[in-house]
HTML snippet that shows the backbone in 3Dmol.js (N, CA, C, O; Angstrom):
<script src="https://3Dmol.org/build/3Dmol-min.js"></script>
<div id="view" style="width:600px;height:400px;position:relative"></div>
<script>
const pdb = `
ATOM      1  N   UNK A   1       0.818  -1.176   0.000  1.00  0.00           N
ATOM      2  CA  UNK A   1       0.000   0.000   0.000  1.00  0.00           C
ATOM      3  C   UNK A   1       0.873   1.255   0.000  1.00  0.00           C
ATOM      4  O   UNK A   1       0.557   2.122  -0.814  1.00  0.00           O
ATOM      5  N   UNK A   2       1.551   1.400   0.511  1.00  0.00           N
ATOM      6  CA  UNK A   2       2.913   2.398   0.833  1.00  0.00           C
ATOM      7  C   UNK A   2       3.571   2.721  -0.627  1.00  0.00           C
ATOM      8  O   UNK A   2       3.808   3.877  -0.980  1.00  0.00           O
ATOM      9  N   UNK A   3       3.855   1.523  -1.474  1.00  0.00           N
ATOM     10  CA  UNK A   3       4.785   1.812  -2.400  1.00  0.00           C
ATOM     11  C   UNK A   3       3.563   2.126  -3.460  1.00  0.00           C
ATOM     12  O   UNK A   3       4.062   2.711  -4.422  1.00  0.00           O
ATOM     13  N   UNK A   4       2.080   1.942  -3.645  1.00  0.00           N
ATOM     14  CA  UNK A   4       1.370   2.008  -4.626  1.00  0.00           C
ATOM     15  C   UNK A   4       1.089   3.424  -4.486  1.00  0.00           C
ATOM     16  O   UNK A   4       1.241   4.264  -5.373  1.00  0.00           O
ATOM     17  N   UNK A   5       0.646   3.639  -3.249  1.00  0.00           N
ATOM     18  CA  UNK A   5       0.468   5.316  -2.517  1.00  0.00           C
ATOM     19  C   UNK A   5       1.127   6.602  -1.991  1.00  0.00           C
ATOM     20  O   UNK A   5       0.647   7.418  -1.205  1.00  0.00           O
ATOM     21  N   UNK A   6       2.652   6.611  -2.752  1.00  0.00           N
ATOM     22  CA  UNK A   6       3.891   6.956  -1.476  1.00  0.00           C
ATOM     23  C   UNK A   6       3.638   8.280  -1.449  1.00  0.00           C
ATOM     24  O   UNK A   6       3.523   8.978  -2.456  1.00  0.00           O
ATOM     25  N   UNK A   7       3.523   8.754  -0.025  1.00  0.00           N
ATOM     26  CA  UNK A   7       3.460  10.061   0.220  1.00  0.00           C
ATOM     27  C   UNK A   7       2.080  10.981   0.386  1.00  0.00           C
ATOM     28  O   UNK A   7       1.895  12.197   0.440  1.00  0.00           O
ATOM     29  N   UNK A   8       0.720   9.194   0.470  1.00  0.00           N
ATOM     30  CA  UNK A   8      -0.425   9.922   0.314  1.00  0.00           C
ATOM     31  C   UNK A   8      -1.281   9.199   1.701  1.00  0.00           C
ATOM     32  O   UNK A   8      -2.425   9.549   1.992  1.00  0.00           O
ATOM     33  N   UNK A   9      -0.762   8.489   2.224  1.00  0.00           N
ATOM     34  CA  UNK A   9      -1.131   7.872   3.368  1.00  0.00           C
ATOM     35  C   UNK A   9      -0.714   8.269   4.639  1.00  0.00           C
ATOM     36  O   UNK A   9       0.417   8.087   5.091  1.00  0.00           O
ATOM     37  N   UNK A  10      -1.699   8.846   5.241  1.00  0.00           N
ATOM     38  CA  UNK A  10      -1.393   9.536   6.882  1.00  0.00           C
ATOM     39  C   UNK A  10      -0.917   8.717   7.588  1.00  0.00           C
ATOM     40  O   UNK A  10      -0.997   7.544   7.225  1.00  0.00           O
ATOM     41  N   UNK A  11      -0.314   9.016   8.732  1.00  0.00           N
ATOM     42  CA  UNK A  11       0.352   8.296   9.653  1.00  0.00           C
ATOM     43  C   UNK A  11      -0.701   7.805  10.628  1.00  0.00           C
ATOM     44  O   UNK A  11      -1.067   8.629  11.467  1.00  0.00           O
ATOM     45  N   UNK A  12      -1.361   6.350  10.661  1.00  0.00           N
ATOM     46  CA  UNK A  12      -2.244   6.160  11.367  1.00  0.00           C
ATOM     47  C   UNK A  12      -1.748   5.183  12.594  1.00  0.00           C
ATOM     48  O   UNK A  12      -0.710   4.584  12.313  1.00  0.00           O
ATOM     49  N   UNK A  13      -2.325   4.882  14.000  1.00  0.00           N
ATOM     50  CA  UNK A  13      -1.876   3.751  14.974  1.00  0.00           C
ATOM     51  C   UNK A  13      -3.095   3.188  15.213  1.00  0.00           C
ATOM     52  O   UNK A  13      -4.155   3.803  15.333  1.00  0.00           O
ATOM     53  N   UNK A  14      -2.897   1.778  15.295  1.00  0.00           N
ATOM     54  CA  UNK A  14      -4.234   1.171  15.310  1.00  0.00           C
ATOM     55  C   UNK A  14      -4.406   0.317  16.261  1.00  0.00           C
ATOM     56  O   UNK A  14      -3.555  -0.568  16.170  1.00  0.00           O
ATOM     57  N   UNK A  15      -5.451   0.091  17.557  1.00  0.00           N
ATOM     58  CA  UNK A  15      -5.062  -1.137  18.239  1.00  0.00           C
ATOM     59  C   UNK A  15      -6.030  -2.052  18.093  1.00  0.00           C
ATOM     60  O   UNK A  15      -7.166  -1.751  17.727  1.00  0.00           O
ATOM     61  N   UNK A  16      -5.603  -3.401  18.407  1.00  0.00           N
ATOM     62  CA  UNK A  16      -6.482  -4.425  17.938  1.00  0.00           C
ATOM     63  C   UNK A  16      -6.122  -5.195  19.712  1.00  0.00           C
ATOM     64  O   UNK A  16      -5.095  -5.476  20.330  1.00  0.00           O
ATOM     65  N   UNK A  17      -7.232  -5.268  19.919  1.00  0.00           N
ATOM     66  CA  UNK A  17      -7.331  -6.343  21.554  1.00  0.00           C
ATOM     67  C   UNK A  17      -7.859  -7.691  21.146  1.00  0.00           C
ATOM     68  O   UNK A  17      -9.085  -7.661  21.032  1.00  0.00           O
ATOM     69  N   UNK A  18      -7.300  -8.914  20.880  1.00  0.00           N
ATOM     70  CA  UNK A  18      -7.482  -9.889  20.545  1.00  0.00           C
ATOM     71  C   UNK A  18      -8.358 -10.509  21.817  1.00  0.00           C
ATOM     72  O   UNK A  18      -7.923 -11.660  21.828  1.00  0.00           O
ATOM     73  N   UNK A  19      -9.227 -10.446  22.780  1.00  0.00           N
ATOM     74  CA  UNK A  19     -10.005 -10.869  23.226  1.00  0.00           C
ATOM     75  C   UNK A  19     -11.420 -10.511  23.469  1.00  0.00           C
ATOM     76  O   UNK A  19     -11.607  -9.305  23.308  1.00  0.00           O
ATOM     77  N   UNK A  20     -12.709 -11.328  23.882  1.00  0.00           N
ATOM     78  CA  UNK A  20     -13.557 -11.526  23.393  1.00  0.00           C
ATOM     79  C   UNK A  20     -14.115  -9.980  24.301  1.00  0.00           C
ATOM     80  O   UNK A  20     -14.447  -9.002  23.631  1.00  0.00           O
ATOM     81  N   UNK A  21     -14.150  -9.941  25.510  1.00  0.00           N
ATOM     82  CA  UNK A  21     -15.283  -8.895  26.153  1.00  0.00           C
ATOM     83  C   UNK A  21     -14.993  -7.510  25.667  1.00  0.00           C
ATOM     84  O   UNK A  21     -13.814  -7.212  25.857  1.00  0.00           O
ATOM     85  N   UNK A  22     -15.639  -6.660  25.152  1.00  0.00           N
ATOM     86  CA  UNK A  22     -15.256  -4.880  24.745  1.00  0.00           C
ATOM     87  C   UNK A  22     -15.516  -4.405  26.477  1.00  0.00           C
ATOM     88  O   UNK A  22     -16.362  -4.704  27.319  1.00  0.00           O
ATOM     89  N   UNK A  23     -14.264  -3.492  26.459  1.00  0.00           N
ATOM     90  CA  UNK A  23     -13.582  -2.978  27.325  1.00  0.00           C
ATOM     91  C   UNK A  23     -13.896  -0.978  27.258  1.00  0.00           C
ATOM     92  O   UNK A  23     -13.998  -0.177  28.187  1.00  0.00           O
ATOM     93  N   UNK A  24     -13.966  -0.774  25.793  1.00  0.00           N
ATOM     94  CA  UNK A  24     -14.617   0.709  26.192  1.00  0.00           C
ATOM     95  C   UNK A  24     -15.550   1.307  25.934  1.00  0.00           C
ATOM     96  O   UNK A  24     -16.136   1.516  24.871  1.00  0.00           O
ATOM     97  N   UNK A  25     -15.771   1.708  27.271  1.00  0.00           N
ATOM     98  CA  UNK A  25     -17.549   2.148  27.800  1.00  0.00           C
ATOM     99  C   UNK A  25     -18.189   3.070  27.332  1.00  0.00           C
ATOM    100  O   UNK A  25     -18.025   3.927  28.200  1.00  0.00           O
ATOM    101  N   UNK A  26     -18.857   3.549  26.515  1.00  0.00           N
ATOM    102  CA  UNK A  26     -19.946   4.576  26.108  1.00  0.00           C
ATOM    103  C   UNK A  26     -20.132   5.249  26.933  1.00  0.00           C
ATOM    104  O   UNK A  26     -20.260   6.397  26.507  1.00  0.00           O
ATOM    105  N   UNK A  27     -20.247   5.170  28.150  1.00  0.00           N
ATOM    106  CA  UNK A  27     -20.678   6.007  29.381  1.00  0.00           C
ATOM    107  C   UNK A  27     -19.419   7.246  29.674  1.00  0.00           C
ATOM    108  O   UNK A  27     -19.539   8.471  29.671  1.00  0.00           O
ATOM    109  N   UNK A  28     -18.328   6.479  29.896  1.00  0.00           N
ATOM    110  CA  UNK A  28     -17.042   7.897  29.706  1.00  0.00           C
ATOM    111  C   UNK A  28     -17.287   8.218  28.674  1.00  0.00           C
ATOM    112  O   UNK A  28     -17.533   9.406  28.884  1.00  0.00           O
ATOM    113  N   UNK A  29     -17.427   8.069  27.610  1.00  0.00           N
ATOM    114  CA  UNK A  29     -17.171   9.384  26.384  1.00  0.00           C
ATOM    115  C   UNK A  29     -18.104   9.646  25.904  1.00  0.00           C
ATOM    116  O   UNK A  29     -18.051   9.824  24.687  1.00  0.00           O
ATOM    117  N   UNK A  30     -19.483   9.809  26.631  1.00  0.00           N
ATOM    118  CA  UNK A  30     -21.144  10.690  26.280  1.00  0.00           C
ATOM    119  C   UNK A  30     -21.103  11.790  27.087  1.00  0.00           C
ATOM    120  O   UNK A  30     -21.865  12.146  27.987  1.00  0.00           O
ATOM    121  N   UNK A  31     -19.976  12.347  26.583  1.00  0.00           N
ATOM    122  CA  UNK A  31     -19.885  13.909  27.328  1.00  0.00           C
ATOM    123  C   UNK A  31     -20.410  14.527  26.487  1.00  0.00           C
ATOM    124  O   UNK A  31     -20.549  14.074  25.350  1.00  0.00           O
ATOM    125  N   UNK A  32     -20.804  15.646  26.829  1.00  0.00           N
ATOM    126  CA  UNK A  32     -21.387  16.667  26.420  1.00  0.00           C
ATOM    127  C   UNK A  32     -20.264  17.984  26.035  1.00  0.00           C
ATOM    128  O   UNK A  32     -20.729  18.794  25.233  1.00  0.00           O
ATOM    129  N   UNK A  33     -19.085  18.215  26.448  1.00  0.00           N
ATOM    130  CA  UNK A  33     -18.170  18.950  25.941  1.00  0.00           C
ATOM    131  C   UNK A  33     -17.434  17.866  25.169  1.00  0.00           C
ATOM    132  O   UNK A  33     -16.291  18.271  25.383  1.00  0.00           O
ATOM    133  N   UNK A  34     -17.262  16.717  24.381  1.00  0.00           N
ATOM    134  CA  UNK A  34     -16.490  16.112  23.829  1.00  0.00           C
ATOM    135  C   UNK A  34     -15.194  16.644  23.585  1.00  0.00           C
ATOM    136  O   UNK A  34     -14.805  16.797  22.427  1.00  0.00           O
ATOM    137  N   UNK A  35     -14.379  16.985  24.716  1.00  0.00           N
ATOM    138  CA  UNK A  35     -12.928  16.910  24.977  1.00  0.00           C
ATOM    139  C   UNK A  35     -11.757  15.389  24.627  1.00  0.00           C
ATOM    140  O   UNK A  35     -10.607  15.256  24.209  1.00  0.00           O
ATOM    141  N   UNK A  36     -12.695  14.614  25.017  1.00  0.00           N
ATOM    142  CA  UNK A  36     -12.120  13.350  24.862  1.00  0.00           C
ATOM    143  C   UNK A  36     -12.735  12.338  24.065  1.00  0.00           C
ATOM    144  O   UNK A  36     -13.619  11.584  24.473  1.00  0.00           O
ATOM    145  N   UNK A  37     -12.127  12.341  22.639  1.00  0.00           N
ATOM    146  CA  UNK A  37     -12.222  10.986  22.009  1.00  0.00           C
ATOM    147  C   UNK A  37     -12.459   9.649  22.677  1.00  0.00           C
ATOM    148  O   UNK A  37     -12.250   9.562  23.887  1.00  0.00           O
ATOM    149  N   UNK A  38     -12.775   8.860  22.159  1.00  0.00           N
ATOM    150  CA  UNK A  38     -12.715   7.789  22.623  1.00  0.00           C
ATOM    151  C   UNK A  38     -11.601   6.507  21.652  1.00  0.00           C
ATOM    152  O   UNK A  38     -11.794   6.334  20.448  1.00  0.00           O
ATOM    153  N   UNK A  39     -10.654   5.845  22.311  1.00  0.00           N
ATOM    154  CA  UNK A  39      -9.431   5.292  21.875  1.00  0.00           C
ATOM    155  C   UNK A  39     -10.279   4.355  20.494  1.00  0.00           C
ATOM    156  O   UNK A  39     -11.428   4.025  20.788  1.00  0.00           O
ATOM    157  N   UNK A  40      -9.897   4.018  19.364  1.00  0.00           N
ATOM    158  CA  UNK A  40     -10.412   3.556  17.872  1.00  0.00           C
ATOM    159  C   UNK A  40      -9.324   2.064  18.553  1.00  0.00           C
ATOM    160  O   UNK A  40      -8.104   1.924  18.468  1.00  0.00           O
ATOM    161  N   UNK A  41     -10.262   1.240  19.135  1.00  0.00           N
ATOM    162  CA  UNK A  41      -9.735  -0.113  19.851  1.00  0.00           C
ATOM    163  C   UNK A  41     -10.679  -1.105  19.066  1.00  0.00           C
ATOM    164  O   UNK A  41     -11.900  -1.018  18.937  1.00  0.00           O
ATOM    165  N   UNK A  42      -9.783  -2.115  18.547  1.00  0.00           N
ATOM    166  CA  UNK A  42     -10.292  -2.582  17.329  1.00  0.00           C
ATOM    167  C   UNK A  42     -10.631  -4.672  18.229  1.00  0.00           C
ATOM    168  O   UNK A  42      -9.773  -5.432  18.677  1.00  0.00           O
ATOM    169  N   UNK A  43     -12.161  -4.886  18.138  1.00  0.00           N
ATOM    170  CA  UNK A  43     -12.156  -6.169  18.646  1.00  0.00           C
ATOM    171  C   UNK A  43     -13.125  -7.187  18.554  1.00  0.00           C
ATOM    172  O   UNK A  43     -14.268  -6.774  18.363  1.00  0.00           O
ATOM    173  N   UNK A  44     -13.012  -8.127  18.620  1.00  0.00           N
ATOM    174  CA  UNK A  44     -14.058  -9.375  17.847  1.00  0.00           C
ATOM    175  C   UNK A  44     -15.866  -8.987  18.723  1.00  0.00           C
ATOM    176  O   UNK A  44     -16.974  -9.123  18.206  1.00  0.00           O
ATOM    177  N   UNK A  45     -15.590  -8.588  19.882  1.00  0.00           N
ATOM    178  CA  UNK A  45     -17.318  -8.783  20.322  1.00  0.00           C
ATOM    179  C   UNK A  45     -17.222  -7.448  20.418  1.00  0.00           C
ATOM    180  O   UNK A  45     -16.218  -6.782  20.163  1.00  0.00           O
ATOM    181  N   UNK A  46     -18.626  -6.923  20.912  1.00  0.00           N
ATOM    182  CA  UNK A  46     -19.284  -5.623  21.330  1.00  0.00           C
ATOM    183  C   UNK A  46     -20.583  -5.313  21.825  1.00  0.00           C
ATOM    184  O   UNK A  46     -21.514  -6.103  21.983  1.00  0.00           O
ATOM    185  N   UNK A  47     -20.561  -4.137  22.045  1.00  0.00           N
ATOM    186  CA  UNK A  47     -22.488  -4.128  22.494  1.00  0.00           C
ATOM    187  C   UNK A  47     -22.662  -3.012  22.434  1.00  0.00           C
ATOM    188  O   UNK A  47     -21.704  -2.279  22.191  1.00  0.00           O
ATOM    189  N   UNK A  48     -24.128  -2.408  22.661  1.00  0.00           N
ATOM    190  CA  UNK A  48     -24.548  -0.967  22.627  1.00  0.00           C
ATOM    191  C   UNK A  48     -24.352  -0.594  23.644  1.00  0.00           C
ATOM    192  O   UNK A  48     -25.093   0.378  23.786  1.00  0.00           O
ATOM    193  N   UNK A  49     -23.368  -0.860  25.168  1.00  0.00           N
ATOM    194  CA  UNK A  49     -22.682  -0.121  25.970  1.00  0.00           C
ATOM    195  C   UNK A  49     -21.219   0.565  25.801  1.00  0.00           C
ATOM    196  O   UNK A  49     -20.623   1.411  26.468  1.00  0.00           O
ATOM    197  N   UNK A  50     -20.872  -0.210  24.541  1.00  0.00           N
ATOM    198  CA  UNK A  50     -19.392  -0.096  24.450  1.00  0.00           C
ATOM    199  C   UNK A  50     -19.065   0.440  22.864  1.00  0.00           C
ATOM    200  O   UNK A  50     -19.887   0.207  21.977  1.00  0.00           O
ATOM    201  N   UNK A  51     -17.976   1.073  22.616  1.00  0.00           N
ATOM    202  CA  UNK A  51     -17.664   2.025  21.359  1.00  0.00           C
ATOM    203  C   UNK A  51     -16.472   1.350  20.698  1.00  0.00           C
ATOM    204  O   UNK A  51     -15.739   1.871  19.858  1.00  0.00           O
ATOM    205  N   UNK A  52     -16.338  -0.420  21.407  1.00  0.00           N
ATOM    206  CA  UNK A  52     -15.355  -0.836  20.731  1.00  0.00           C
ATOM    207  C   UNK A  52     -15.343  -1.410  18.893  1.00  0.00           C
ATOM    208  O   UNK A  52     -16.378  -1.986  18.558  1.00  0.00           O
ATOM    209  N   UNK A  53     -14.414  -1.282  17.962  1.00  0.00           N
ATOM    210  CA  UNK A  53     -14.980  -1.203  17.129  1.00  0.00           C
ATOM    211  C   UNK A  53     -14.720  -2.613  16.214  1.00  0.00           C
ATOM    212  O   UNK A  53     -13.769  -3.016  15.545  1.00  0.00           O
ATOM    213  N   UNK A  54     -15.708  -3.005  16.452  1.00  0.00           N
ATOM    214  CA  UNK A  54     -15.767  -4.896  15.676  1.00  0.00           C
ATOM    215  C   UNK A  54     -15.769  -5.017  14.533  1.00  0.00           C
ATOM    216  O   UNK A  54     -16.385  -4.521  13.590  1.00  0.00           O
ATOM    217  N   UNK A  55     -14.603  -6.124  14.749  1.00  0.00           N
ATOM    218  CA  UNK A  55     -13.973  -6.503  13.138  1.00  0.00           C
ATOM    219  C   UNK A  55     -14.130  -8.319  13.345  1.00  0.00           C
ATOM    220  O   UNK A  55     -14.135  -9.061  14.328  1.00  0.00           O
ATOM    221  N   UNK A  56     -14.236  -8.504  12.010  1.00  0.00           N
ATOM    222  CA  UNK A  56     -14.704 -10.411  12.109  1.00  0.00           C
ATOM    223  C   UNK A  56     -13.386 -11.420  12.537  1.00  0.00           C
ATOM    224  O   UNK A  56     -12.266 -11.057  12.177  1.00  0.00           O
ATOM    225  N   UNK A  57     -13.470 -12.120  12.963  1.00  0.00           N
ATOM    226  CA  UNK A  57     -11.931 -13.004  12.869  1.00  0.00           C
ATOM    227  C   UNK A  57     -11.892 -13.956  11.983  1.00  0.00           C
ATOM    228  O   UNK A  57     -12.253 -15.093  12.285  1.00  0.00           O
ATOM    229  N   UNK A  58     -11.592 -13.743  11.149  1.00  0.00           N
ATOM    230  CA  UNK A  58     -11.407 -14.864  10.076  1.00  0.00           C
ATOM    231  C   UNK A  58     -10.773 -16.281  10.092  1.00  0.00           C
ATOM    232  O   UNK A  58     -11.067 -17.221   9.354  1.00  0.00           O
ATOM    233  N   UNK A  59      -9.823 -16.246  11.102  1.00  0.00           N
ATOM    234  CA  UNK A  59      -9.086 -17.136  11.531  1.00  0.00           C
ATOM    235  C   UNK A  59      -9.970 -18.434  12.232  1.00  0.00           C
ATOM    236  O   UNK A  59      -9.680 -19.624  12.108  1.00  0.00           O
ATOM    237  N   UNK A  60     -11.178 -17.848  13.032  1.00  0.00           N
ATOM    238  CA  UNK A  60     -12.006 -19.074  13.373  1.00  0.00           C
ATOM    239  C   UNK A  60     -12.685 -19.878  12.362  1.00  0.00           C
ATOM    240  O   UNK A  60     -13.009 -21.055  12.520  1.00  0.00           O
ATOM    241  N   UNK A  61     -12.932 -19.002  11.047  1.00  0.00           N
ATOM    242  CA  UNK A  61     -13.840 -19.898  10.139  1.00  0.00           C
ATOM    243  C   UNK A  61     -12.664 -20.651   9.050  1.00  0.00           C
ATOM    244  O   UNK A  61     -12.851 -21.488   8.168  1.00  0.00           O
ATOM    245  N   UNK A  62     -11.223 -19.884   9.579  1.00  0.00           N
ATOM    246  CA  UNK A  62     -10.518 -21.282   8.608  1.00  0.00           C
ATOM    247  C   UNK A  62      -9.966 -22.552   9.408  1.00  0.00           C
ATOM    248  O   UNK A  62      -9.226 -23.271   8.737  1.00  0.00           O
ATOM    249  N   UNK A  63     -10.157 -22.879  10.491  1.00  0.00           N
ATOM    250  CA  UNK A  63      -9.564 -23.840  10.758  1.00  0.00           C
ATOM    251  C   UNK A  63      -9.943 -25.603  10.347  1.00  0.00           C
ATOM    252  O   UNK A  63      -9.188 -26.501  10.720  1.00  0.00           O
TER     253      UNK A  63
END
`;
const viewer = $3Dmol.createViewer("view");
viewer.addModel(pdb, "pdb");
viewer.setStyle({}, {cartoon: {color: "spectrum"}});
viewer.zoomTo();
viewer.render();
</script>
């Protein structure tokens, strides 16, 4: 991607938490002055308490 795109791709950091329960809460970051983002934490489960952001694991459906 780098060598097809060079010089057009932002510098991004991404985290991925490889386990099942989502960990960040909707409740800290429903502020009303939105000072604080909420961390772009990348993970297999979720729920409408939590802003974690679910991605599939592919790895379970190849084994």
């Amino acid at each position: 991607m780098l060598r097809k795109y060079p010089g057009m791709l932002p510098d991004l950091e991404f985290m991925f938490d490889c386990v099942d329960w989502p960990v960040v809460s909707a409740g800290q970051y429903n502020r009303l002055d939105g000072d604080v983002d909420p961390p772009p934490l990348f993970r297999y489960c979720g729920n409408d308490a939590t802003l974690d952001i679910v991605f599939p694991d592919w790895s379970f459906w190849g084994w």
